[in-house]
N, C-alpha and C positions, 0 to 999 in steps of 0.2 A: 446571375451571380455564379460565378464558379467557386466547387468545393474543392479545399487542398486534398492531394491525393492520399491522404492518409485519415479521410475525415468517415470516409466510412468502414474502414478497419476498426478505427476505435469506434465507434457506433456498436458494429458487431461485437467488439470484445465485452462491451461494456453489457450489452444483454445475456452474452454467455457469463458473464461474471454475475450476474444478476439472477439469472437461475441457480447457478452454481453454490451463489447462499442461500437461497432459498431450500433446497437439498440439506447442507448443511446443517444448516437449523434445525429442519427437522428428523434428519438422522442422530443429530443428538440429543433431540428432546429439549433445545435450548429455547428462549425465550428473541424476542428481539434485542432486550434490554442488554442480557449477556451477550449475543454476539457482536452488540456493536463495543461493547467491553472489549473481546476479543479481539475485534478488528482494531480498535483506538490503541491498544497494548503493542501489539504487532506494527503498526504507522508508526509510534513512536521509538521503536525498536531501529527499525529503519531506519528513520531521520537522525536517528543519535549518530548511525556509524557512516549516515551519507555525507553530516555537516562537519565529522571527521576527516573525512574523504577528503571533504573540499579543502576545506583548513589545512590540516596538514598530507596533503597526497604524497610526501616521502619518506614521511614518519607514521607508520602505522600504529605506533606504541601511544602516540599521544591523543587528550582527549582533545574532545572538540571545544571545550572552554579554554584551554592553556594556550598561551601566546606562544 
């Protein structure tokens, strides 16, 4: 089986991202429970203004519910 050629970039990202909280974590003294608080707050942050993006890409004034 051949892997697509981007399969082992995000491999690698994804374990540098993996350490990457792991550090975080504990340079803040947080818990697991809080960071993944943290991280759910920030995805959903994202998503609000990607599904805006999508919906209305020449209207940046509007939300992502408004027709």
């Amino acid at each position: 089986m051949r892997l697509h050629e981007r399969t082992m970039l995000v491999q690698q990202a994804r374990a540098e991202f993996g350490m990457l909280c792991v550090e975080f974590l504990r340079g803040h003294d947080l818990t697991w429970g809080e960071w993944t608080s943290i991280l759910g707050g920030e995805l959903a942050q994202q998503a609000k203004y990607q599904i805006r993006d999508e919906r209305h890409p020449d209207d940046p004034d509007a939300r992502g519910d408004e027709a």
